[in-house]
C-alpha positions in Angstrom: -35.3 11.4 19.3 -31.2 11.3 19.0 -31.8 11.6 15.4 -33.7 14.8 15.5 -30.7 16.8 18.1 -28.4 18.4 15.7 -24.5 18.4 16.8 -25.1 21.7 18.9 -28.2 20.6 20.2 -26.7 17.5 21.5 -24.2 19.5 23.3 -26.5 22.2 24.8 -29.1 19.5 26.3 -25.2 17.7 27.7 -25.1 21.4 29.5 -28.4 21.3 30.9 -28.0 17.3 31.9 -24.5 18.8 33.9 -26.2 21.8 35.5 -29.3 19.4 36.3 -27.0 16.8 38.1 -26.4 20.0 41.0 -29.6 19.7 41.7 -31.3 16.7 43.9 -34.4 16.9 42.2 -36.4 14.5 40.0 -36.7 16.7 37.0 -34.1 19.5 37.9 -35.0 22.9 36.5 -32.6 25.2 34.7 -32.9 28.5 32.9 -30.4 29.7 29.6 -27.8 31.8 31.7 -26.8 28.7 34.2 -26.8 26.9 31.0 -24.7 29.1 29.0 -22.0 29.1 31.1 -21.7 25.7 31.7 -22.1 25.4 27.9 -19.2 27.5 27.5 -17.0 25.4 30.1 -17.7 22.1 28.8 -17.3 23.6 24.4 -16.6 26.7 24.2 -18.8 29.3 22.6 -22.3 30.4 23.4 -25.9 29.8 21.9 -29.1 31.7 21.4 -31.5 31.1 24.0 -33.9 29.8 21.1 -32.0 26.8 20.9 -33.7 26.1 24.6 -37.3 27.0 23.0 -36.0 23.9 20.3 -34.9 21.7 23.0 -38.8 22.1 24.6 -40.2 21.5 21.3 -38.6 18.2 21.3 -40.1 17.1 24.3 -36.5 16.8 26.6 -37.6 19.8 28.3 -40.7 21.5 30.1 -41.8 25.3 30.4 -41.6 25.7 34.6 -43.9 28.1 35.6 -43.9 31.7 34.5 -41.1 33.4 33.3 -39.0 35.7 36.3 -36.9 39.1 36.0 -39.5 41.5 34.3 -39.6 38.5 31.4 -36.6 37.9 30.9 -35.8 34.9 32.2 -37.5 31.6 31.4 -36.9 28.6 33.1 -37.6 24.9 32.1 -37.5 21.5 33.8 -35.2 18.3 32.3 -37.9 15.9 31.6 -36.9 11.9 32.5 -33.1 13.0 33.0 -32.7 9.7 34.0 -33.4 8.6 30.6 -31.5 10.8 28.5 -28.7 8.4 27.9 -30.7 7.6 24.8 -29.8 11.6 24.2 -27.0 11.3 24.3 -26.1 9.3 22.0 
C-alpha cells in the first residue's frame, strides 16, 4: 500500500492520522477542513479535497455516513489507524 501513496499523499493521510489521535475512537472520523488545517500546520500549503476521495480509494479511509452542510461537507473514518505505521512509511 506505501508504494501506491505519492509524497503528498503520504503527508495528507499523516494529517488525518494527527487529527484522528484527538479523537478516542477506534476509527476516528475526520472531514477535509479539520484536515486541511492541520495539513497546513504540520507542511505548509493546502490540497484539493479530491485527494481525500484518493485516500478512500485506497482503502485507508471509509465514506461515514451521508455528507452534512447542504453537501458540502463529506466526512470519512481512518480505517485500522492502529495499523497505519506500515503508511507511513
Amino acid at each position: 500500500m506505501t508504494n501506491e501513496l505519492d509524497p503528498e499523499l503520504k503527508r495528507i493521510f499523516l494529517a488525518c492520522l494527527d487529527y484522528g489521535k484527538t479523537q478516542d475512537a477506534p476509527q476516528p472520523v475526520i472531514c477535509y477542513s479539520w484536515v486541511a488545517r492541520r495539513h497546513e500546520a504540520m507542511f505548509g500549503g493546502t490540497f484539493h479535497p479530491s485527494r481525500l476521495r484518493q485516500l478512500e480509494r485506497l482503502g485507508v479511509l471509509a465514506k461515514d455516513g451521508d455528507t452534512s452542510r447542504g453537501g458540502r461537507r463529506r466526512y470519512y473514518r481512518i480505517i485500522a489507524p492502529n495499523r497505519a505505521d506500515e503508511h507511513k512509511r
